[in-house]
Each structure stands twice: as structure tokens, then as C-alpha cells.
C-alpha positions as CSV (number, residue, x, y, z in Angstrom):
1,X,-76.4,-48.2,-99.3
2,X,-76.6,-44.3,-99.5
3,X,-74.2,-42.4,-97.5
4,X,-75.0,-38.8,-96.7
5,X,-72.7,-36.0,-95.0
6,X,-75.4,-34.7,-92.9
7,X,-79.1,-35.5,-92.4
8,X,-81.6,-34.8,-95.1
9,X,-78.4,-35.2,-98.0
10,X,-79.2,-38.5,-98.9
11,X,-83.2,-37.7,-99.4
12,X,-83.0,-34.9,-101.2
13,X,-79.9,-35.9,-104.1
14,X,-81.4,-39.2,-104.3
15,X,-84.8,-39.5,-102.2
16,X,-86.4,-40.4,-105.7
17,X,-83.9,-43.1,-106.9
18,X,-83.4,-44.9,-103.3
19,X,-87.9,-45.1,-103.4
20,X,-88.0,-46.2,-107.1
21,X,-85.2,-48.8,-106.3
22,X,-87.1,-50.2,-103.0
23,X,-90.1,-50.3,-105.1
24,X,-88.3,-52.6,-106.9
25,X,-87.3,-54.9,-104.0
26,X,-84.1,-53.5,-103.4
27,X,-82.8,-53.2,-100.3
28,X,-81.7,-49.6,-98.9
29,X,-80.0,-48.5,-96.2
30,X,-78.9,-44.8,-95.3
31,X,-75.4,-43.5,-93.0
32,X,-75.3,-40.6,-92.3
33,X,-72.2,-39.4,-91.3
34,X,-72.8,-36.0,-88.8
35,X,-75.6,-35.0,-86.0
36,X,-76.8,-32.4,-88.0
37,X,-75.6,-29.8,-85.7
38,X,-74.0,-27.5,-88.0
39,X,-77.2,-26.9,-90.0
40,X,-78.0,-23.4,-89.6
41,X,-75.7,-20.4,-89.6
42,X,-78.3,-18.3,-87.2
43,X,-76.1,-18.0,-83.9
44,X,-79.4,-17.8,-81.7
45,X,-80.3,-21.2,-82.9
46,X,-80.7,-24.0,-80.3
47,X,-78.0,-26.3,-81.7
48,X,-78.8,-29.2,-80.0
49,X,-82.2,-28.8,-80.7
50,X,-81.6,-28.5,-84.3
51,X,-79.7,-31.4,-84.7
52,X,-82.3,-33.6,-83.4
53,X,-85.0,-32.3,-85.3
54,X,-82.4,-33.0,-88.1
55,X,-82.6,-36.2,-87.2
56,X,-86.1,-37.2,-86.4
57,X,-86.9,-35.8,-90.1
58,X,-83.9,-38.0,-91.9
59,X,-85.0,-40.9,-90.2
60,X,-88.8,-39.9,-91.0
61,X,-88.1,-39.9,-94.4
62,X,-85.7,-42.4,-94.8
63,X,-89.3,-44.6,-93.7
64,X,-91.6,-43.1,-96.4
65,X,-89.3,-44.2,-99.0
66,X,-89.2,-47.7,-98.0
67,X,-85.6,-48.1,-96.6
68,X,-84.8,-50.9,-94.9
69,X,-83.1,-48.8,-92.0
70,X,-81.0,-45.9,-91.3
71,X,-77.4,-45.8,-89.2
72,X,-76.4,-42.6,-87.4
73,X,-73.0,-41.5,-86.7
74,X,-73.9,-38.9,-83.8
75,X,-70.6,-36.7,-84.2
76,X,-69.7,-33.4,-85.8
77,X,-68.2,-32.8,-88.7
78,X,-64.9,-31.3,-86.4
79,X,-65.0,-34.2,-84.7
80,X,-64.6,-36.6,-88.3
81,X,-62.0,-34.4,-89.4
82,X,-59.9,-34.6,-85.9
83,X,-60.4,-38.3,-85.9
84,X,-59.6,-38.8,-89.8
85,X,-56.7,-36.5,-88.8
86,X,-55.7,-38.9,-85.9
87,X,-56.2,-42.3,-88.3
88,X,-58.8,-43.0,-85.3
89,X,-61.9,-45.6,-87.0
90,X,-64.3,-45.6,-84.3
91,X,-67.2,-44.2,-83.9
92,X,-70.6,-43.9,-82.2
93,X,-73.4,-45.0,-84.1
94,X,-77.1,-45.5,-83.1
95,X,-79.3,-48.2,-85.8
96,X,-82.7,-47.5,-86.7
97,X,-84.7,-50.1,-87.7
């Protein structure tokens, strides 16, 4: 299992590793912690457009290099921080397959 802060993390510091171990018959899954939203520092951006192009690209990728799925925690990284704050171990998650 790789586990990335935001989308694209995990592909690019170990996109090459994850597809060589797959290759291999391993078994891969990606989390990625955050939505994504926080991706750009351009205040014109459309963030909730961002984030889900942010997505649809992680997920994209996550495919090409053979993984067997990919789980999405659809927060921001405030929101971890307030809930690791609180002790609170919930969160909303969407599965791709």
C-alpha cells in the first residue's frame, strides 16, 4: 500500500517502484489522504474544479501502473488536522476499483 498526502504524491515519489512491483505480481493499492483542493496558490483558481481534476488524474494514473485500486479520503488537509486535533478517526472515503 502507498499512502500519499495529496493526489499525484504517490505517482510521482514512487510511480516507478509501485509499476515495477505490480509487474511482478504484487499487489498495490494507493490512499490518498486530501481532495486535492489546496493544489494551487493562484486565488482565481476554481478550487473545486481543481481538486477533481486532481483526482480524475491520480486515479488515471494509479490504473496505468497496474494498481489494484485506489481509496480516497475526500477532505482537506484543515479538516485532518482539526479531526487529528479532536482524536476524531472517521472519515469519508470513496473506493476505486
Amino acid at each position: 500500500m502507498a499512502i500519499g498526502a495529496h493526489p499525484d504524491d504517490i505517482e510521482f515519489g514512487a510511480g516507478g517502484t509501485l509499476a515495477k512491483w505490480a509487474a511482478a505480481g504484487c499487489v498495490v493499492h494507493h490512499l490518498v489522504c486530501t481532495d486535492g483542493s489546496k493544489g494551487t496558490w493562484n486565488p482565481d483558481a476554481d478550487i473545486r474544479r481543481h481538486a477533481l481534476q486532481h483526482t480524475r488524474d491520480s486515479v488515471a494514473i494509479a490504473g496505468r501502473l497496474n494498481s489494484r485500486d485506489v481509496v480516497l479520503w475526500f477532505v482537506t488537509a484543515a479538516l485532518i488536522a482539526l479531526m487529528l486535533s479532536l482524536g476524531a478517526a472517521m472519515f469519508w472515503t470513496a473506493r476505486f476499483v
